[in-house]
C-alpha angles and dihedrals in degrees: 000000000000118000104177104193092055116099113242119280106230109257087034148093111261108281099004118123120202104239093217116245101008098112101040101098102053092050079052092240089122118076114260128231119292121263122222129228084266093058099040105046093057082044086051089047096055094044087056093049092052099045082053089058093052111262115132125246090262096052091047079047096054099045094040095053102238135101125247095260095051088049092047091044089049096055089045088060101025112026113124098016135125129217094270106034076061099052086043092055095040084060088050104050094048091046086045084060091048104055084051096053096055094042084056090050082048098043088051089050094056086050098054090043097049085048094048083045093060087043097229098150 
């Protein structure tokens, strides 16, 4: 954005001011979409190809567009899996969250009940 009658920030053309992250993620600096269990195992198939050929873990990184710690995270998760043990595990997890969810709603009701019950409000 151009404001004329500011005075130039240093690092910048006279009377431009740098909008923040704009530009990040462009430069690659943001953190990208996420990828689903269909996009990572192939990703995890083709780093494990390649580390059998030889190349190191920051070279597989780098091709396949990740950084060491997401690899690493990824084979922890997915290491192993096919598609549809993912997916499977995926449907789990997220019925595993909801169960919770609704024993720590029950659990809260029987709170409130055996405190109305004492009569201690």
């Amino acid at each position: 954005m151009r404001y004329p009658d500011l005075p130039p920030i240093r690092g910048t053309s006279a009377g431009v001011i740098n909008c923040g992250n704009l530009d990040l993620e462009k430069e690659g600096k943001m953190p990208g979409k996420r990828l689903g269990a269909e996009q990572i195992i192939p990703k995890l198939r083709e780093a494990e190809v390649d580390l059998a050929k030889g190349q190191t873990v920051v070279q597989v990184c780098k091709k396949i567009g990740v950084t060491e710690q997401t690899y690493y995270r990824w084979r922890k998760e997915y290491g192993g899996l096919r598609m549809d043990q993912a997916k499977r595990l995926k449907d789990l997890e997220k019925e595993n969250a909801r169960l919770k969810h609704l024993l720590a709603d029950a659990e809260l009701d029987k709170a409130i009940l055996r405190e109305a019950a004492l009569g201690n409000f």
